[in-house]
C-alpha positions as CSV (number, residue, x, y, z in Angstrom):
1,X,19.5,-8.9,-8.3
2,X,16.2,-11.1,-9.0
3,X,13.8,-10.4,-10.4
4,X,10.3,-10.0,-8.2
5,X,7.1,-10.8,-9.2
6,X,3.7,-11.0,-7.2
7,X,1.9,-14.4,-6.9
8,X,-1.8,-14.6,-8.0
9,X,-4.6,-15.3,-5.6
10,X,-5.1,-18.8,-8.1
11,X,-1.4,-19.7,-7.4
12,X,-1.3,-18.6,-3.5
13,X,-4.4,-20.9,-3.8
14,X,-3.0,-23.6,-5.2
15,X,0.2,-23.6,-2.9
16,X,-1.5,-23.7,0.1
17,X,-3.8,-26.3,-0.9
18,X,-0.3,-28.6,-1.4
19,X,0.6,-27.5,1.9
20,X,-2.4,-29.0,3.4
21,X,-2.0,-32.1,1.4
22,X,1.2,-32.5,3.6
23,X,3.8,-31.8,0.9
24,X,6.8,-29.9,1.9
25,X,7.5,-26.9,1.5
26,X,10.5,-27.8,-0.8
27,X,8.6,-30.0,-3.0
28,X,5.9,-27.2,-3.7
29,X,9.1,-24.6,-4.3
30,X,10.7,-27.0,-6.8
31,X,7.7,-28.1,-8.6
32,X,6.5,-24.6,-9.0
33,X,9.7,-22.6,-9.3
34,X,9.2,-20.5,-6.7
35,X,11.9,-19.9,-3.7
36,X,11.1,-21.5,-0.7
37,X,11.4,-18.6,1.7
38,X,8.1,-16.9,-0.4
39,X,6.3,-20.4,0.1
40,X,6.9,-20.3,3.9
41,X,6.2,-17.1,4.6
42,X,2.3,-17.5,2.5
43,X,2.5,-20.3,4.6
44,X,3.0,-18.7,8.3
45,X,0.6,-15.9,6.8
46,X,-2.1,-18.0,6.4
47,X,-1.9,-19.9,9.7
48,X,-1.6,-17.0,11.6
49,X,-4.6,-15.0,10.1
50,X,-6.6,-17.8,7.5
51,X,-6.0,-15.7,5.1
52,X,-3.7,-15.8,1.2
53,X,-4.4,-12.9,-0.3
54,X,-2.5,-9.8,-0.4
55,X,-4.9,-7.0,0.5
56,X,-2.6,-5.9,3.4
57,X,-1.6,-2.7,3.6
58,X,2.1,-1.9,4.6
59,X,3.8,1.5,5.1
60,X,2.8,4.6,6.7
61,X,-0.8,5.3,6.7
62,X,-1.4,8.7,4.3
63,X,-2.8,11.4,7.1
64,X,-5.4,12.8,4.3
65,X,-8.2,12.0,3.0
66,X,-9.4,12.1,-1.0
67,X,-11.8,14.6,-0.2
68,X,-8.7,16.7,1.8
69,X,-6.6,16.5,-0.8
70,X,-9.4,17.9,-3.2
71,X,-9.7,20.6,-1.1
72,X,-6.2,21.5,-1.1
73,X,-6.2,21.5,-4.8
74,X,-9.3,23.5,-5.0
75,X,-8.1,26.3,-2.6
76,X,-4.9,25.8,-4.4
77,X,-6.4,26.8,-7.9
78,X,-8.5,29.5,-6.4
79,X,-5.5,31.3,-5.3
80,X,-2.8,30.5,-7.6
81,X,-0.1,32.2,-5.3
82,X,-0.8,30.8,-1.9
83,X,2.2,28.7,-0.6
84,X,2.3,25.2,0.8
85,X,2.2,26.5,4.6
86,X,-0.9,29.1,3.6
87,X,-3.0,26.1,2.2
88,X,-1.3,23.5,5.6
89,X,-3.1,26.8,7.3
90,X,-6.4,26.8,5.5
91,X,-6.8,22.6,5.6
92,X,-6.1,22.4,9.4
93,X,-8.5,25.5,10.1
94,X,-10.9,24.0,7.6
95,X,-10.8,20.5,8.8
96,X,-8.7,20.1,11.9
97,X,-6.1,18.4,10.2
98,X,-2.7,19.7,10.9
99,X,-0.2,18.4,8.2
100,X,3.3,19.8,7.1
101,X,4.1,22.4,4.1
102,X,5.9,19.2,2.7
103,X,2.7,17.6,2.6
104,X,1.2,20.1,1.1
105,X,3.7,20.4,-1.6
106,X,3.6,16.5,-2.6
107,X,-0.3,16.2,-3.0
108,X,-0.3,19.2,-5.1
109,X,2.9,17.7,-7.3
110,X,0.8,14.7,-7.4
111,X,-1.8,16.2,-9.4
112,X,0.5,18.5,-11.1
113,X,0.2,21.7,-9.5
């Protein structure tokens, strides 16, 4: 399996402005090492929104906040035995937003409770 590895804003840059010098897409692939299927999909990127860099988010969007997830580690430390459905309780009363016991569980792990 290949190895991946990201492209810099300088080199998305850089191949784009070949582009729009007119070479093709294989020449900019070869000269840069790069395969051409990563070239023409920058390339289809940035004519369908102007843009090259990679601040695009993909995946599911995360249904808390920072500041819900501190408060389920806060309640969480104040009451050492409350389970992950008591503190799903406590968060949705709190702040209306209803999310699972397994939700619960993983934002906790994640800061090693």
């Amino acid at each position: 399996m290949a190895q991946r590895k990201h492209l810099d804003d300088f080199l998305r840059g850089r191949i784009i402005g070949q582009l729009e010098c007119e070479r093709t897409q294989m020449e900019v692939s070869e000269e840069l090492g790069i395969d051409q299927s990563v070239i023409s999909r920058l390339w289809q990127r940035f004519q369908d929104d102007g843009n090259v860099s990679r601040c695009y988010s993909t995946g599911r969007p995360r249904v808390t906040t920072p500041n819900e997830d501190r408060y389920l580690a806060v309640t969480a430390k104040r009451n050492r035995r409350s389970t992950a459905s008591d503190l799903s309780r406590q968060l949705s009363s709190a702040t209306g937003t209803t999310v699972s016991r397994q939700t619960v569980y993983r934002r906790l792990g994640h800061i090693g409770l």
